[in-house]
N, C-alpha and C positions, 0 to 999 in steps of 0.2 A: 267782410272781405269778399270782393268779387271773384270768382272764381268758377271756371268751367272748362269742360273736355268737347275738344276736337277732332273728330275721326277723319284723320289722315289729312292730306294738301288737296285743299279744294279745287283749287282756281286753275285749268290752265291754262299750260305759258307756252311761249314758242317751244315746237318739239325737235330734233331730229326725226329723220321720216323714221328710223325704225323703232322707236320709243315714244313714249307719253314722258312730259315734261310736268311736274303740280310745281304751286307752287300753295303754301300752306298761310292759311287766315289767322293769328294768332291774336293779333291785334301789338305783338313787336317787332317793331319794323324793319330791325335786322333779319329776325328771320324772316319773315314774310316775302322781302325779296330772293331768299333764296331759291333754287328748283333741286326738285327732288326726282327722282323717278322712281319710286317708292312712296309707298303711304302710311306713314308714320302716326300715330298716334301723340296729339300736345293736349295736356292738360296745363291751363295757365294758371297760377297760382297766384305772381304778384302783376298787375296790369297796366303795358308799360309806362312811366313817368319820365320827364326831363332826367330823375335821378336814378331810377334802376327799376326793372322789371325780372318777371323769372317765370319759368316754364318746365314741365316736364316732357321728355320724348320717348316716346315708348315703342318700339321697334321689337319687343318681346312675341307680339303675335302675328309677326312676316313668317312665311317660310322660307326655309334658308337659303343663301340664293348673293347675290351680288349688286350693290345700288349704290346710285348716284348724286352728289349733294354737291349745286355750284355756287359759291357764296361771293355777291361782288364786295368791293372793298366797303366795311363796313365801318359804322358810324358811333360804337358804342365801344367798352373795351368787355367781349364777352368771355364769360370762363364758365368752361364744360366740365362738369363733374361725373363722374363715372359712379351710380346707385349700384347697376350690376350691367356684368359684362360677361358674355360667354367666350371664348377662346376665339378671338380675332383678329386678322390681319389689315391694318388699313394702307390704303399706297393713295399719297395724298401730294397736293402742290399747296405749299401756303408763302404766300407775297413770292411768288417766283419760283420758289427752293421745292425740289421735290423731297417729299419723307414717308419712309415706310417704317411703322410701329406697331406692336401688337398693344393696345390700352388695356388698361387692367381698373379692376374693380377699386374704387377711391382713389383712383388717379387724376388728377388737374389739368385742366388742359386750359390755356389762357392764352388771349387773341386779342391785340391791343387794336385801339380804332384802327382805323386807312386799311389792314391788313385784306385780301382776297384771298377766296382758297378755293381748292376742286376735291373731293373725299370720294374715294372709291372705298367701300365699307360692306360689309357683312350683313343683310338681312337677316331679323330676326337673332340678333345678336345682342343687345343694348336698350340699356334704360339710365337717361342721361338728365339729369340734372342741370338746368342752362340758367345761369346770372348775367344781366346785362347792364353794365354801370355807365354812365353819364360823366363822360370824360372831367368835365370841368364839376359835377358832383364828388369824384375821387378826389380832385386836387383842392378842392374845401375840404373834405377828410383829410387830407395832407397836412395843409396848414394848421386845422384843428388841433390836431394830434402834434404839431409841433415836428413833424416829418418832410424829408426831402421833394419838392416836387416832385411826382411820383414820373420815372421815365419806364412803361414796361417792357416788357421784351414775351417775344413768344415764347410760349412753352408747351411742351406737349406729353410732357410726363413729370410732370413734379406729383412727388406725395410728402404729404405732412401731415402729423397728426393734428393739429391744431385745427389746421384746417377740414381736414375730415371730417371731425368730431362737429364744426362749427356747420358742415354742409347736410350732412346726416338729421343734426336737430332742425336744420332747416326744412328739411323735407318730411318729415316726419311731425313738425307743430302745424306749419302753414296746410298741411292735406289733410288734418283733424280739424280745422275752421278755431281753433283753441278760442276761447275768449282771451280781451285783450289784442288781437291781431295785426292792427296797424301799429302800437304800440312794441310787437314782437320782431315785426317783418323790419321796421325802421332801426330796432336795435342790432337785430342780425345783419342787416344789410352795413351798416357802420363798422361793425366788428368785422366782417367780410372785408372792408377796404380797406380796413387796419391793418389787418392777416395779413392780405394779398402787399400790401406795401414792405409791410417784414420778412415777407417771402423773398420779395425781389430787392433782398439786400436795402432797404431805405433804412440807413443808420439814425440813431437816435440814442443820448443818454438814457441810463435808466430812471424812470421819474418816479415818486412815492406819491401818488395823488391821494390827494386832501381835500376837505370839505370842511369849512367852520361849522362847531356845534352850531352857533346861529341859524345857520343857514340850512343846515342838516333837519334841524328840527321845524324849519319855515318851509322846506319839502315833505314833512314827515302833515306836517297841519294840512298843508295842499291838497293833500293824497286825500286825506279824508274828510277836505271839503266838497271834493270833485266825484267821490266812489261812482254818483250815481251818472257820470259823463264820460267821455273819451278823455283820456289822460295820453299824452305822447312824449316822448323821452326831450322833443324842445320846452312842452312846458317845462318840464320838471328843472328842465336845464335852466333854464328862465329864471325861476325865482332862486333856482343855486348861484344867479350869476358865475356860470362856467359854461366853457365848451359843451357840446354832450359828450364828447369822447370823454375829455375830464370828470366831468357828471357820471358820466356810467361808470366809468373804473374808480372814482373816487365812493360813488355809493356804496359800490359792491363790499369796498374797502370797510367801510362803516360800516354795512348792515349785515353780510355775509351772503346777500341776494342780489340780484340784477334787480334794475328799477321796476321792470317789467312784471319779476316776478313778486316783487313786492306788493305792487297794486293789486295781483291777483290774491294773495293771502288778503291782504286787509278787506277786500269785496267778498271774500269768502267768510272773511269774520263778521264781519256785519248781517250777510245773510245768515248765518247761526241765530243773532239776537234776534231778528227777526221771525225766524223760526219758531223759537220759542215763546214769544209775546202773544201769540194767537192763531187764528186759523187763516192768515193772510198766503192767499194762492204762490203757489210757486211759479209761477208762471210772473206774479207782480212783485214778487219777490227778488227774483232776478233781473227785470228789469231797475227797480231798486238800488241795485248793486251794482248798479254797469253794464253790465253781460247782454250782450244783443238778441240772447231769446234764450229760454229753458234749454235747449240740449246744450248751448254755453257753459250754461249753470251748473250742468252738470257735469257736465267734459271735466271742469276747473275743481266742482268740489270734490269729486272722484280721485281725482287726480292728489287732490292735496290730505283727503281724510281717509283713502281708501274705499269712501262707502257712496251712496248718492243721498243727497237730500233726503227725498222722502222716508228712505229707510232711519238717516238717522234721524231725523223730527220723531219719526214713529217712538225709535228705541228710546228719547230720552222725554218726549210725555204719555209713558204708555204707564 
């Protein structure tokens, strides 16, 4: 997964005589046209696509002070999550309307495309969390999911846990590099446009998603024809002949795991046997397995056994 940090808005942009205007490199092109007059700190995480990208912004190491963010109408539908927030006042225009809020810690803030805005905000106040969806990407999630064409609406303080819980692990696997990552970021980013659709009221019966043994088991063979390749939640979807949304909630259903985290167990089982059969480098080991390079390897098997490799290869041919 590509991934790298930005210090601050590079580029400037027309100024006011009595300020500096940046405008920040991100490589997503919503924000990129914004201006700043502040220099925020982005670390990109997912890098933008037709279908969604994401970024962190980190305004924790301004001192405290008062800045400026002017955003023209924008082309993606983005939503701002709130990691941490110190006590804030924002006095803002968004599509016209002026609003003044204090944002709070896992608080959502969601910006449907066309939308413009002005933010007078708090330096050194916030560490935000930004997803950026691909209008006609969501309304493929829509129809997937058997849901309302999605109509949103601004928001600027919704909390949910669901979605919390769902942005938290986001930022938290994608800034560890986790093995498995395009495979994680695609799931999360799907479940994200699910959320964010039930959020905004898109009714839907309740479905019991299913998966034929057949086919369950023609995914289960897949998985561990492919251990030593990228695996992504459409193949899998693929040979389940389903949706992915169906695919993923029907897995989970069956297996007790996300598809995701499934392929990681199985690539961790495998690198055990191997393990064991001789003095085959860890290093070829875990490419073997998937895993885009040894601290992968380790990240996943730590993760899942408590211990790292090495240690236990040692403990169980010692």
């Amino acid at each position: 997964m590509a991934r790298h940090s930005i210090q601050g808005a590079s580029a400037p942009a027309e100024a006011a005589p009595s300020r500096m205007v940046l405008r920040p490199r991100t490589g997503l092109p919503d924000m990129d046209r914004a201006r700043f007059t502040a220099e925020p700190r982005f670390e990109v995480l997912i890098p933008q696509e037709t279908r969604f990208g994401a970024l962190i912004q980190d305004n924790l190491h301004l001192p405290q002070g008062r800045y400026e963010v002017e955003v023209p109408p924008i082309g993606h539908h983005v939503l701002i999550f709130g990691l941490k927030l110190r006590q804030a006042q924002w006095d803002t225009r968004l599509a016209g309307r002026r609003v003044a809020w204090s944002p709070r810690p896992d608080g959502l803030m969601v910006f449907p495309a066309g939308v413009d805005a002005h933010f007078v905000a708090t330096q050194g106040a916030e560490r935000l969390l930004h997803l950026h969806l691909g209008p006609a990407w969501l309304s493929g999630i829509a129809a997937e999911a058997g849901l309302a064409e999605p109509s949103l609406q601004l928001l600027t303080e919704a909390q949910d846990p669901h979605m919390t819980a769902l942005f938290r692990r986001i930022a938290a696997t994608l800034q560890d590099g986790a093995a498995g990552a395009a495979l994680l970021r695609e799931h999360a980013a799907i479940l994200v446009g699910v959320e964010l659709l039930r959020l905004l009221h898109a009714r839907t019966a309740p479905t019991r998603h299913r998966i034929a043994p057949a086919r369950l088991r023609a995914v289960l063979a897949y998985i561990e024809e492919h251990l030593a390749e990228e695996i992504t939640l459409a193949d899998l979807a693929a040979v389940a002949r389903l949706s992915r949304f169906h695919f993923a909630r029907a897995f989970r259903a069956e297996a007790g795991v996300a598809p995701h985290a499934h392929v990681t167990l199985r690539r961790v089982e495998r690198a055990k046997r191997l393990m064991l059969e001789g003095g085959t480098a860890l290093s070829e080991i875990a490419l073997a397995c998937g895993f885009a390079h040894q601290a992968h390897f380790t990240t996943a098997f730590r993760r899942v056994t408590g211990t790292t490799p090495g240690r236990w290869r040692e403990e169980r041919l010692s």
